[in-house]
C-alpha positions in Angstrom: 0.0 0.0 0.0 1.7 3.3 -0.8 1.7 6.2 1.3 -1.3 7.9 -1.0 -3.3 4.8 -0.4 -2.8 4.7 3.3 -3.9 8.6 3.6 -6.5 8.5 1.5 -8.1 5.0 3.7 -7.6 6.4 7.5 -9.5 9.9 6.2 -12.1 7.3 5.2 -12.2 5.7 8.2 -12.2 9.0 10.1 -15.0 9.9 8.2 -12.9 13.5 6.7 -14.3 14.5 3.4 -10.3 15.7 1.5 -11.6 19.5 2.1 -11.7 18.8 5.9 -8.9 17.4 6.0 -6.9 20.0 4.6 -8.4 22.1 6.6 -7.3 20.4 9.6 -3.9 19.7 8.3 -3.4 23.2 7.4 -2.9 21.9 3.7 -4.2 23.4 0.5 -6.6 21.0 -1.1 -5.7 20.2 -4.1 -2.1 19.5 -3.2 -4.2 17.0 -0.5 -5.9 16.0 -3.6 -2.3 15.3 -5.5 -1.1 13.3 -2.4 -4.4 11.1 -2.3 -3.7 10.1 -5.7 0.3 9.7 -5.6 1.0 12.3 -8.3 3.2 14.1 -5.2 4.1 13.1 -2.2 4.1 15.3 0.8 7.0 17.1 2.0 8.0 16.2 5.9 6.0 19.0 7.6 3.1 18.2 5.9 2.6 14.7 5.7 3.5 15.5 9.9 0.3 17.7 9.7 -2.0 15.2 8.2 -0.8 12.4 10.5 -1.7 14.5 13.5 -5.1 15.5 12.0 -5.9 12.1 11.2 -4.9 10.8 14.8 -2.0 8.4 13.3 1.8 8.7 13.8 3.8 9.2 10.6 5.2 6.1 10.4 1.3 4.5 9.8 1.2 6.8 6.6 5.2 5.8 5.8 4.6 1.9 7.0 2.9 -0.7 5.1 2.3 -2.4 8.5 -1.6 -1.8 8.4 -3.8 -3.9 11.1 -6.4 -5.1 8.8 -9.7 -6.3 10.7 -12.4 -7.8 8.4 -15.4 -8.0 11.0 -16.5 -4.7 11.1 -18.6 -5.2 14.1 -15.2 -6.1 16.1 -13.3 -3.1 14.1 -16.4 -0.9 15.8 -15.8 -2.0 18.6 -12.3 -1.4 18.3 -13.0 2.2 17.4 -14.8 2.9 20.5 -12.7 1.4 22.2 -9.7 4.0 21.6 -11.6 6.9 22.6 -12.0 5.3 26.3 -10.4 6.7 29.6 -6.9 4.9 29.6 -8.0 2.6 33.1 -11.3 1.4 30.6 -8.8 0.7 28.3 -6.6 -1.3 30.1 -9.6 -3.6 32.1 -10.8 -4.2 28.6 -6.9 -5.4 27.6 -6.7 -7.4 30.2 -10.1 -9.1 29.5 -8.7 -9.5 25.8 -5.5 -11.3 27.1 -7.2 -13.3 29.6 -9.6 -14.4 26.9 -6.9 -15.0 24.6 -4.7 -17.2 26.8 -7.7 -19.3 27.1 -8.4 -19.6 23.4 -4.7 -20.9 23.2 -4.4 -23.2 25.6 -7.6 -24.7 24.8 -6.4 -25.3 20.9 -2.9 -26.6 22.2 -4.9 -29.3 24.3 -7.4 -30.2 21.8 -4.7 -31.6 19.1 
């Protein structure tokens, strides 16, 4: 996935038409435009700007390292989930490793 790709899906998923997105990356639009369909790539300062408008560090717009979750109820969830107060966060962590250590050590017995 290239960098153009990778901005143009987490304003999607933030819901960001490209206009409010340059607005909130203090970028004009149709050089967002440009970046969105790889013609130019942003210089430092700005692709810095659009990460921190879109909520992701630059290295998720530099990385092809995307987390890809195809049940969208769970990615919903997930969603939510990162707008919690950090202690809601970490009981519902813990929940998730608990449950996960469970799920494993049932499949290693079961074989």
């Amino acid at each position: 996935m290239t960098i153009a790709e990778r901005i143009r899906l987490y304003r999607q998923q933030k819901g960001f038409s490209q206009a409010e997105l340059a607005d909130r990356a203090q970028v004009n639009n149709k050089s967002l435009s440009r970046y969105e369909l790889g013609s130019s790539i942003p210089p430092a300062d700005v692709l810095k700007n659009i990460a921190d408008a879109l909520g992701v560090s630059t290295d998720a717009l530099l990385n092809d390292e995307t987390v890809t979750i195809k049940d969208k109820e769970l990615m919903q969830k997930f969603e939510v989930i990162q707008e919690m107060a950090d202690e809601d966060k970490a009981i519902i962590s813990r929940f998730l490793d608990l449950t996960i250590r469970d799920f494993k050590t049932r499949k290693t017995y079961s074989m």
